[in-house]
DRENLUMMAR-587889 format. One record per residue (C-alpha): residue number from 1; x, y, z. Coordinates in steps of 0.2 Angstrom, whole numbers. Layout:
! DRENLUMMAR-587889
+-----+-------+-------+-------+
! num !     u !     v !     w !
+-----+-------+-------+-------+
! NUM !     X !     Y !     Z !
...
+-----+-------+-------+-------+
! end
This chain:
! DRENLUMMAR-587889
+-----+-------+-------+-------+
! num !     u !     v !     w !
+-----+-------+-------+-------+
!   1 !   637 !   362 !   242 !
!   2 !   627 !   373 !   230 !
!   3 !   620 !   390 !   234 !
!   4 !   604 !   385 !   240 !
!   5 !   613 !   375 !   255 !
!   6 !   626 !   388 !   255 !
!   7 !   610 !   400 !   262 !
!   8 !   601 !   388 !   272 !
!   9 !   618 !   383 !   281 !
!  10 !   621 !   403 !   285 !
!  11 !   605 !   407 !   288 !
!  12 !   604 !   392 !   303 !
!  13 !   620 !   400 !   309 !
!  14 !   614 !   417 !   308 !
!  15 !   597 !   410 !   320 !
!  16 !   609 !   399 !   331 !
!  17 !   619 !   418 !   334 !
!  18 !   604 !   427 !   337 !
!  19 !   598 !   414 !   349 !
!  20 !   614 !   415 !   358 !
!  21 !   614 !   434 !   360 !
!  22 !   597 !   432 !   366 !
!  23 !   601 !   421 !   379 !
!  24 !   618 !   431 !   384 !
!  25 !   606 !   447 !   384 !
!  26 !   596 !   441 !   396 !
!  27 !   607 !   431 !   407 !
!  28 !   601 !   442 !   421 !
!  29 !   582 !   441 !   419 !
!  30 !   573 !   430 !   430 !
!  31 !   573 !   410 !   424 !
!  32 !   559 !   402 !   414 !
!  33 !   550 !   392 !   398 !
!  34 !   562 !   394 !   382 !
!  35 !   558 !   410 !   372 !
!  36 !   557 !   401 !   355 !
!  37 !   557 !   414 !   339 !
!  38 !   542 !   423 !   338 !
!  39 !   531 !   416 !   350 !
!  40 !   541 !   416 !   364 !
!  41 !   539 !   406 !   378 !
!  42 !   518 !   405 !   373 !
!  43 !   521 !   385 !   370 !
!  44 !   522 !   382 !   390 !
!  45 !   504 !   387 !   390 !
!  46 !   495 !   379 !   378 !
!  47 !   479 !   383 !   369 !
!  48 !   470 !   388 !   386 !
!  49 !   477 !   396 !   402 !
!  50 !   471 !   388 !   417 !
!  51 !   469 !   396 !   433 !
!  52 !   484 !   388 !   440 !
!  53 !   496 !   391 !   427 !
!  54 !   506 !   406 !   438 !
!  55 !   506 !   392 !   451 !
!  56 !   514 !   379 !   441 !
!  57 !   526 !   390 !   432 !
!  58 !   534 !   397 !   450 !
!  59 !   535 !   379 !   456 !
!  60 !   546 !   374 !   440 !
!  61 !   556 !   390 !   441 !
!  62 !   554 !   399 !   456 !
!  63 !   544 !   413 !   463 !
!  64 !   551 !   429 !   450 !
!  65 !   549 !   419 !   434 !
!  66 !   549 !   425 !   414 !
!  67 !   536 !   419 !   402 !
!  68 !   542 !   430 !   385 !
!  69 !   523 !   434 !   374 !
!  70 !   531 !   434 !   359 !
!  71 !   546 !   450 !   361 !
!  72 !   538 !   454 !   377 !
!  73 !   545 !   450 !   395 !
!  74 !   532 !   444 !   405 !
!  75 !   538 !   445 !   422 !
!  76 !   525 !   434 !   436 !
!  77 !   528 !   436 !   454 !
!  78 !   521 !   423 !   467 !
!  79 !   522 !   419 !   485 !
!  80 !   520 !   435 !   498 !
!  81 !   537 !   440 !   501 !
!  82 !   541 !   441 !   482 !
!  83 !   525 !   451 !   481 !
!  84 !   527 !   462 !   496 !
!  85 !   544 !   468 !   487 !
!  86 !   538 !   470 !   471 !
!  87 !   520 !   479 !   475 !
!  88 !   525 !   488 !   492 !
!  89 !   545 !   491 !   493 !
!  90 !   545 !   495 !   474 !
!  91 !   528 !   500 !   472 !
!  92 !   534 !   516 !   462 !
!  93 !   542 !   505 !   448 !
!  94 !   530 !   494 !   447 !
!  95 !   513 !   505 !   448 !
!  96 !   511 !   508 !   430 !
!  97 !   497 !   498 !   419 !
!  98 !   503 !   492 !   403 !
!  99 !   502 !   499 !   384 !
! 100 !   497 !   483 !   378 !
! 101 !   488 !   484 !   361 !
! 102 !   470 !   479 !   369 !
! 103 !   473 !   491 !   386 !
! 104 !   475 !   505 !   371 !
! 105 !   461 !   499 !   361 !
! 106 !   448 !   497 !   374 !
! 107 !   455 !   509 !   391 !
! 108 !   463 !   523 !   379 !
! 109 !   476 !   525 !   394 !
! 110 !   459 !   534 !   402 !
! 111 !   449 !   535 !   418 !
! 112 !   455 !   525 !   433 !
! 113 !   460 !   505 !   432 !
! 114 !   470 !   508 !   414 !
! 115 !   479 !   524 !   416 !
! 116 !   494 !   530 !   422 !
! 117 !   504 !   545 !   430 !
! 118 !   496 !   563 !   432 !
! 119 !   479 !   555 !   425 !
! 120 !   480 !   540 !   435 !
! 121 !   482 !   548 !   451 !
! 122 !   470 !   563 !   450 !
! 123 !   456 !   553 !   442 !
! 124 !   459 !   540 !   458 !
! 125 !   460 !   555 !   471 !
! 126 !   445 !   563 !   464 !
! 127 !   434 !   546 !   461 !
! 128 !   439 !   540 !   482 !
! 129 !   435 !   557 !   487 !
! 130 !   418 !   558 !   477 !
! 131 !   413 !   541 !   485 !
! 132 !   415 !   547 !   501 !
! 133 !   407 !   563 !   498 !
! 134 !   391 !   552 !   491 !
! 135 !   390 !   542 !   505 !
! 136 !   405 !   528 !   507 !
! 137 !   407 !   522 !   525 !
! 138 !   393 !   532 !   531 !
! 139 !   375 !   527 !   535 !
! 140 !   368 !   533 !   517 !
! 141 !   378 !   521 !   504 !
! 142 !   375 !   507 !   516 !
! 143 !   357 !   512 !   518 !
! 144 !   356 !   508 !   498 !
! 145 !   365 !   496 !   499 !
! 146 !   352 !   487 !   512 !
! 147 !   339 !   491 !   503 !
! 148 !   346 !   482 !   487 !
! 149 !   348 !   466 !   499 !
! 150 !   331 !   467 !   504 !
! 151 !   325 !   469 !   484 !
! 152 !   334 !   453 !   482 !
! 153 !   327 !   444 !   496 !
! 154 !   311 !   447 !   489 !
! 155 !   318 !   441 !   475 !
! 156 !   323 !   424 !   481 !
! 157 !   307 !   422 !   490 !
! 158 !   296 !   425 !   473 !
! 159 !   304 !   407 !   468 !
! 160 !   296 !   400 !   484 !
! 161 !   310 !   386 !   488 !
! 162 !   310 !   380 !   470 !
! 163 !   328 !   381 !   461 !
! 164 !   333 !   397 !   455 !
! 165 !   349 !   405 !   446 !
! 166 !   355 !   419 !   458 !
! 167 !   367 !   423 !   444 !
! 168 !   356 !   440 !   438 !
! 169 !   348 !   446 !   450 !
! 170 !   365 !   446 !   462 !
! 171 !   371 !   455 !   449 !
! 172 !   355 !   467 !   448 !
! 173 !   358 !   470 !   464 !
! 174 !   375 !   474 !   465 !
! 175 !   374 !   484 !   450 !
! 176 !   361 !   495 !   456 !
! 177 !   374 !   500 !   471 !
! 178 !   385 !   508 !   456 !
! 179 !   371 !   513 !   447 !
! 180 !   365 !   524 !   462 !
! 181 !   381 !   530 !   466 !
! 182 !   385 !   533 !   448 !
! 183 !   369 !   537 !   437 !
! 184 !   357 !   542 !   453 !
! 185 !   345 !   527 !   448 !
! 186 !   342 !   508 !   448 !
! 187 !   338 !   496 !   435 !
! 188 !   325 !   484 !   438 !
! 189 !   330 !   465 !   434 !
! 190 !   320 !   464 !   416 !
! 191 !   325 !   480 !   410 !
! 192 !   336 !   475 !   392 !
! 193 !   345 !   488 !   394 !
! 194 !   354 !   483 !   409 !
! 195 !   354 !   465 !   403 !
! 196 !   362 !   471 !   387 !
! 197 !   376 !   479 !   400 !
! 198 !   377 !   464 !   410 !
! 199 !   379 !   454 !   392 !
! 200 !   393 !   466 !   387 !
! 201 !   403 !   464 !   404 !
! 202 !   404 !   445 !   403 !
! 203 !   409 !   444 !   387 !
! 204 !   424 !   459 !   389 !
! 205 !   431 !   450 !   405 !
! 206 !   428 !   431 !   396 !
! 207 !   439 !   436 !   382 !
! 208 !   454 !   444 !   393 !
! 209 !   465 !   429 !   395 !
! 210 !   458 !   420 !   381 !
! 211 !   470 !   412 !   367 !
! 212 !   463 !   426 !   355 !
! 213 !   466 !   439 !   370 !
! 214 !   486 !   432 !   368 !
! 215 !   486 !   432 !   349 !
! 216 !   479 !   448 !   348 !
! 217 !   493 !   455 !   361 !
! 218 !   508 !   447 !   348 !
! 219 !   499 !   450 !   331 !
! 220 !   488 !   467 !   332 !
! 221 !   494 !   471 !   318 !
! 222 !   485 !   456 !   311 !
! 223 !   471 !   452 !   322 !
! 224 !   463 !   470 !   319 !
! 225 !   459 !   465 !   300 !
! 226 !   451 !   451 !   305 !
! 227 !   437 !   442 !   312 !
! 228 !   434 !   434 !   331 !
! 229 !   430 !   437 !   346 !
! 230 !   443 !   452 !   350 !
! 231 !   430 !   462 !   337 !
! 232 !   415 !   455 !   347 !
! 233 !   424 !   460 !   365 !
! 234 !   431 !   478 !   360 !
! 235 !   413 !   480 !   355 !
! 236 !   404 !   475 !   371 !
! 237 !   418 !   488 !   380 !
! 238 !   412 !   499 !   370 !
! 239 !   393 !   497 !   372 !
! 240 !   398 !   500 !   391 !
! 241 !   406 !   518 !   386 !
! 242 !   391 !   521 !   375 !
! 243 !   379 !   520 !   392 !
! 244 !   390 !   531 !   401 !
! 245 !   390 !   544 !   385 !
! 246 !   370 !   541 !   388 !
! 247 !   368 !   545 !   406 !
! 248 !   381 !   560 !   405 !
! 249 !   371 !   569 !   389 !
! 250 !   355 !   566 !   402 !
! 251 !   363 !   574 !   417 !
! 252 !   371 !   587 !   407 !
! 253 !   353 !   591 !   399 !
! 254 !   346 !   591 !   416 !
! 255 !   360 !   602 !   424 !
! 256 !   358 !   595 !   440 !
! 257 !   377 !   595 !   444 !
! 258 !   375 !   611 !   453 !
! 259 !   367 !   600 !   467 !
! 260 !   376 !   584 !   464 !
! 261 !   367 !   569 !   470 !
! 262 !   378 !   557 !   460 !
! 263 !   395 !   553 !   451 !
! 264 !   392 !   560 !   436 !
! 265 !   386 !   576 !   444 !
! 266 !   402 !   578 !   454 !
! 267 !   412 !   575 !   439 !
! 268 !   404 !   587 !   429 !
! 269 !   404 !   601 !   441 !
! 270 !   422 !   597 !   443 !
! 271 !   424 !   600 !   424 !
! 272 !   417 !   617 !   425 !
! 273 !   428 !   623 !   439 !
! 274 !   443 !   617 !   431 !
! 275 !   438 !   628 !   415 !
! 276 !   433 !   644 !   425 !
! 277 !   450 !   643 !   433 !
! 278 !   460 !   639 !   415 !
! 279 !   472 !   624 !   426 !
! 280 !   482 !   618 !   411 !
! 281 !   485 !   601 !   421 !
! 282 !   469 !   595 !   423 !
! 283 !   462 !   579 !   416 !
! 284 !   446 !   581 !   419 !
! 285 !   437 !   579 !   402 !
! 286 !   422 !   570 !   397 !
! 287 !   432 !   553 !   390 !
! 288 !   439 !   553 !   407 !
! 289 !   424 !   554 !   414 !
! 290 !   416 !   538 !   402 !
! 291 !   430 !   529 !   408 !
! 292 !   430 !   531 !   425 !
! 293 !   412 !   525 !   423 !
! 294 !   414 !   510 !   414 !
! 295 !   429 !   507 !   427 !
! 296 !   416 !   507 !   441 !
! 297 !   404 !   497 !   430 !
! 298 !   415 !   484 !   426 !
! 299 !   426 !   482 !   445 !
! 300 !   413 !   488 !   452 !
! 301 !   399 !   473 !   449 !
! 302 !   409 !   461 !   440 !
! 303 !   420 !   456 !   456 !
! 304 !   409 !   459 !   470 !
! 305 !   393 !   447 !   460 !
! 306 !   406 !   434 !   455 !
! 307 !   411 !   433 !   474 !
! 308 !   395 !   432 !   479 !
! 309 !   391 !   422 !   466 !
! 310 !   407 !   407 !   475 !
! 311 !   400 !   411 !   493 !
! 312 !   384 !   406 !   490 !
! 313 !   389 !   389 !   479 !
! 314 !   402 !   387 !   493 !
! 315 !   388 !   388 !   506 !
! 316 !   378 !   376 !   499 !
! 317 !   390 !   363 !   495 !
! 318 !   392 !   363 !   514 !
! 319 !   377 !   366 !   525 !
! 320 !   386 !   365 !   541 !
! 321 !   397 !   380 !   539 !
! 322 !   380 !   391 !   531 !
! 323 !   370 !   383 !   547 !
! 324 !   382 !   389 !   559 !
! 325 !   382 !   407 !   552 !
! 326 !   365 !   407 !   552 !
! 327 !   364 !   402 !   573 !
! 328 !   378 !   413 !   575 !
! 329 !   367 !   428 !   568 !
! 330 !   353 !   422 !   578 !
! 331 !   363 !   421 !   592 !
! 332 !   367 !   437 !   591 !
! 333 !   354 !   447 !   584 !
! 334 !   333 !   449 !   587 !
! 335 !   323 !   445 !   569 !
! 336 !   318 !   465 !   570 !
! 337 !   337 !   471 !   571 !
! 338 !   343 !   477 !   556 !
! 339 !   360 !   473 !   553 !
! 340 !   375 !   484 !   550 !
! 341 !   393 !   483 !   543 !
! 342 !   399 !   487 !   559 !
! 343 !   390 !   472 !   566 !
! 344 !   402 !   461 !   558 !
! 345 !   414 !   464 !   575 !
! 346 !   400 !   454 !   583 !
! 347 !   399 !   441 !   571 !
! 348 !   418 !   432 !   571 !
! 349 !   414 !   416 !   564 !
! 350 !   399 !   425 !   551 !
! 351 !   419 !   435 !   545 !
! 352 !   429 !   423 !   544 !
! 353 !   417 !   413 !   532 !
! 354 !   417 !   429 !   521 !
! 355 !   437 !   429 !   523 !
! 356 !   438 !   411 !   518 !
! 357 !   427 !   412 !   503 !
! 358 !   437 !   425 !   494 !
! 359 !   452 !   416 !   500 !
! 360 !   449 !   401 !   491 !
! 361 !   439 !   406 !   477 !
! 362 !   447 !   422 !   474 !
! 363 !   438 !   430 !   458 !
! 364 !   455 !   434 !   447 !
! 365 !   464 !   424 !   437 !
! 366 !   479 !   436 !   443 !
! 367 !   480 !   452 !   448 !
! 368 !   481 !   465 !   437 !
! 369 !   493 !   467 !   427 !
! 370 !   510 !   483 !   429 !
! 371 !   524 !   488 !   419 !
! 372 !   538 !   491 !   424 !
! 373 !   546 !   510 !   424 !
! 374 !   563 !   509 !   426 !
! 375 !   576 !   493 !   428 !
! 376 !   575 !   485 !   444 !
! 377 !   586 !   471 !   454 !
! 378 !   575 !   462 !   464 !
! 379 !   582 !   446 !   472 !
! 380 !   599 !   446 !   462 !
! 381 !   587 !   447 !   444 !
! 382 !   586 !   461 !   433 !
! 383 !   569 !   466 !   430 !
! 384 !   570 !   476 !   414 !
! 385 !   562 !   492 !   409 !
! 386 !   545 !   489 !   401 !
! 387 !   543 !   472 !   408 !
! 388 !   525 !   467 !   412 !
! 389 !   522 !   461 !   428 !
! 390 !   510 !   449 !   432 !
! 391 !   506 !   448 !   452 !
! 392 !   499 !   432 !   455 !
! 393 !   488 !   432 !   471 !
! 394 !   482 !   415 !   472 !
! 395 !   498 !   409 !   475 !
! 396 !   497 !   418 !   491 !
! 397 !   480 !   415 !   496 !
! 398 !   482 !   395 !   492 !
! 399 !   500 !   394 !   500 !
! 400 !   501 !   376 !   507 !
! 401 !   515 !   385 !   518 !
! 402 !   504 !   397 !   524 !
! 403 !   486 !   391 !   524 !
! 404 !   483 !   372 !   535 !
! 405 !   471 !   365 !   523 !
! 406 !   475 !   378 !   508 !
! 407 !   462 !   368 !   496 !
! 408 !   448 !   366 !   509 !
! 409 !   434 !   378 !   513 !
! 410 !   439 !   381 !   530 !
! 411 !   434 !   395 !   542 !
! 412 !   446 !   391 !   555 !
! 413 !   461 !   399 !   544 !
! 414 !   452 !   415 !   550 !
! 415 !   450 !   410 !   568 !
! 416 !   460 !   410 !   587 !
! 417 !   460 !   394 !   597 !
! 418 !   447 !   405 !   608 !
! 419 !   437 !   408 !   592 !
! 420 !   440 !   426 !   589 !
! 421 !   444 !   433 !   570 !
! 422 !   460 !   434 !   565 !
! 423 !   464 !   445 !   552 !
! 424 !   479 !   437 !   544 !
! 425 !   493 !   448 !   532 !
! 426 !   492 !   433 !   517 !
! 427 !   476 !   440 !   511 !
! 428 !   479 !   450 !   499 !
! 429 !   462 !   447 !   486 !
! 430 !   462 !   467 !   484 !
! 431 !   481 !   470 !   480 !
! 432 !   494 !   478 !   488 !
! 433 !   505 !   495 !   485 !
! 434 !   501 !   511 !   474 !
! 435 !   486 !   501 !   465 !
! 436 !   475 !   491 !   477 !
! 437 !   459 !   492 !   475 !
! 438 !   449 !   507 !   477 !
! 439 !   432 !   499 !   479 !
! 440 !   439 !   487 !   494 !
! 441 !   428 !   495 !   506 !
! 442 !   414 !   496 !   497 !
! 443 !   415 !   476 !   490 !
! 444 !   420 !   475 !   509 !
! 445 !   402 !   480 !   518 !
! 446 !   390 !   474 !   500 !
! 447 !   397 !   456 !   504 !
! 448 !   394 !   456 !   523 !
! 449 !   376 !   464 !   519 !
! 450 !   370 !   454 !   506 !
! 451 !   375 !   438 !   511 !
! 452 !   370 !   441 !   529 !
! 453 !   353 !   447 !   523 !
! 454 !   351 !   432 !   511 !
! 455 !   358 !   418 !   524 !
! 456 !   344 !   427 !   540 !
! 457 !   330 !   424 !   527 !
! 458 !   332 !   407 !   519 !
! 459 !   343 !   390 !   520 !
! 460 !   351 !   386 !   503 !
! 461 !   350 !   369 !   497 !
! 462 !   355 !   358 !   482 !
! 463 !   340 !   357 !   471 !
! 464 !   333 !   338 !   472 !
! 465 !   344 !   325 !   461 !
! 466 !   359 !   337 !   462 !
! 467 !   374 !   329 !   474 !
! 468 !   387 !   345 !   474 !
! 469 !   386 !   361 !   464 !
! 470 !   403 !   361 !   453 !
! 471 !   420 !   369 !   459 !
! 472 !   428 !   371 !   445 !
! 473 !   429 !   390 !   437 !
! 474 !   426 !   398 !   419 !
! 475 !   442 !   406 !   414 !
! 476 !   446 !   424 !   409 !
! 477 !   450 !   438 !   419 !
! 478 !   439 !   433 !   431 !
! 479 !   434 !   415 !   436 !
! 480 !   417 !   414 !   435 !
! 481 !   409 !   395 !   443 !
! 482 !   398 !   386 !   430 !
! 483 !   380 !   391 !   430 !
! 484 !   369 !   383 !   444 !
! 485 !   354 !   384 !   452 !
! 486 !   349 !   381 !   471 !
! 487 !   334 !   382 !   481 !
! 488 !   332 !   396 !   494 !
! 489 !   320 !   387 !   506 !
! 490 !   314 !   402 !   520 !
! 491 !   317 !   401 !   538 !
! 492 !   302 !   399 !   549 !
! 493 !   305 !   417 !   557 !
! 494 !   305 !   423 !   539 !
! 495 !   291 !   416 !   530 !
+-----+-------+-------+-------+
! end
């Protein structure tokens, strides 16, 4: 054997020892794909995720599972009692976001959804606060938010039964909730501006996911120098900061913050508090600020409009359960009744609907993701330090052990024998622990209005020609249905 075999013999024995001190290392982690040399356990997912790869790798290995990104332990939980430990008995180890190379690039560790610790919790405390101060669960935010339903009923009814996207102008409408509670104003539908947002937030949540989202995560150091669509979805994150750079300089110009009537008003009176009394803690700054802004932006009308978005595909695909919602209302209410969200006690059947929609198209490929702060056992298996943590919702909300027809759009998953609501402890579309949602009540009372206001007005109906709208989703961060159009045909009481 000469040198050259000499050196490619050791080096093979030098990878096969390597390989085995990586597998004795880890002996205690949870089970899952092979974690091959440098792209770890990437191969089990192929060139695109889809949105029921969690599901497939906990049915292989089990409900704590490890899919290694390269170097880095990727942890995904499914099934609720997995979850509940991991999110509500451990929530303290797992309530960190990660510091991924794309969380820093585009969330800077600031604002709300992609901070953590001190910053993390006083920018939550002061953002729940502020909402309430402006209105949350009172008659004012839910007056705005009725009179964005009406704005898009009259929007449907320009198209006078002919097919219409509802794509935009459901999310002008729920945009203009945030925009109102944040900015103090509304876009109108045709305003660039807000379509240039509205542009900018598909293409950021599209990309997270993505196989250049992945390869960006294992190769920064790489992918920064060159071009694709990381450059194009930093940008459109940043487009979202600029607008919030924008509306401040107008409110700070306008110094209205002494009598705030908005988000930005709050924050910024905040900010002059904090530097009258010197408090060397505070986080209150202005890049906070933006990013608690394009937090709101983003969560705030990306998940509600792709929900509403589902529901109304969902209830045209099957006319039944939307004509049943609509005699239920009916029923219930006079034409000349304005409805409320704490009608929605009197309308069981009208809630379970809603329930079942997010329950079966629920809008996140996962939840979002932790890291882990400490070691951790959790059911023998050593969750280590560091450890990202991927919760995967959808494997609780599609539970065939826990949901009769877990695939079917069915309303009765909601439902008593006596036809009461049932509100059932397997839904879980808005988290659980230290980081659920913050905006749950708010998405909460905007579905039951809008869709309430939209299904009193008009019956949705395939356009002619078309058999069933498509159930398949657009993968990212969100799944998104497929572009499609319906017809909103009024209601005699209406037109």
């Amino acid at each position: 054997m000469g040198i050259q075999g000499l050196l490619i013999a050791l080096l093979v024995a030098l990878l096969i020892l390597v390989f085995l001190r990586q597998l004795w290392t880890r002996r205690h982690y949870p089970p899952g794909p092979l974690s091959l040399p440098v792209i770890g356990g990437m191969w089990r997912i192929g060139i695109r995720i889809s949105e029921d790869l969690a599901i497939k790798i906990a049915k292989q290995y089990g409900n704590i599972s490890c899919l290694w990104l390269g170097h880095q332990p990727v942890i995904i939980v499914s099934g609720f009692q997995a979850l509940k430990e991991v999110l509500v008995n451990h929530e303290e180890a797992f309530s960190d976001r990660p510091s991924s190379h794309f969380v820093k690039a585009v969330g800077r560790e600031r604002g709300i959804i992609l901070s953590n610790g001190h910053t993390w919790k006083q920018q939550r405390r002061f953002a729940l606060l502020t909402l309430r101060k402006l209105g949350l669960g009172k008659k004012g935010m839910e007056h705005q938010i009725q009179e964005e339903a009406q704005q898009l009923v009259e929007t449907f009814a320009r198209a006078k039964g002919q097919p219409l996207d509802p794509s935009l102008p459901i999310t002008n409408a729920v945009s203009n909730v945030i925009c109102a509670v944040t900015f103090g104003h509304r876009f109108s539908l045709q305003d660039e501006k807000f379509q240039k947002l509205v542009e900018a937030v598909d293409v950021g949540l599209k990309f997270i996911f993505s196989s250049f989202h992945i390869l960006y995560e294992m190769f920064p150091w790489i992918m920064k120098h060159l071009p694709g669509p990381h450059k194009k979805a930093i940008a459109a994150f940043e487009l979202v900061l600029s607008h919030a750079r924008e509306e401040t300089e107008k409110h700070k110009e306008q110094s209205s913050f002494h009598e705030p009537r908005d988000f930005i008003d709050f924050y910024l009176l905040q900010m002059e508090k904090n530097q009258s009394r010197n408090e060397p803690n505070s986080t209150y700054d202005e890049e906070n600020l933006f990013h608690c802004i394009q937090d709101f932006f983003i969560a705030g009308t990306a998940t509600t409009a792709t929900s509403l978005r589902w529901a109304l595909l969902l209830l045209t695909n099957h006319p039944d359960i939307q004509d049943k919602v609509y005699k239920e209302i009916e029923d219930v209410f006079s034409s000349s009744h304005s409805i409320c969200y704490q009608d929605i006690r009197k309308l069981p059947y009208t809630n379970a609907v809603i329930h079942e929609m997010q329950r079966l198209k629920y809008i996140l490929l996962a939840g979002l993701a932790r890291q882990c702060t400490e070691d951790v056992k959790v059911n023998r298996y050593l969750i280590p330090k560091g450890a990202y943590i991927l919760a995967d919702l959808r494997s609780v909300l599609l539970d065939p052990e826990r949901w009769e027809t877990p695939e079917e759009f069915n309303p009765n998953h909601f439902l008593d024998k006596d036809g009461h609501f049932v509100d059932r402890e397997e839904f879980l579309p808005f988290g659980a622990g230290a980081r659920v949602c913050p905006g749950e009540q708010l998405a909460r009372i905007e579905r039951f209005i809008f869709l309430t206001s939209l299904l009193r007005a008009f019956r949705l109906q395939l356009p002619e020609g078309v058999s069933k709208l498509r159930l398949d989703a657009i993968v990212g961060l969100t799944l998104s249905p497929h572009p499609y159009k319906i017809c909103a045909v009024p209601h005699r009481s209406f037109s």
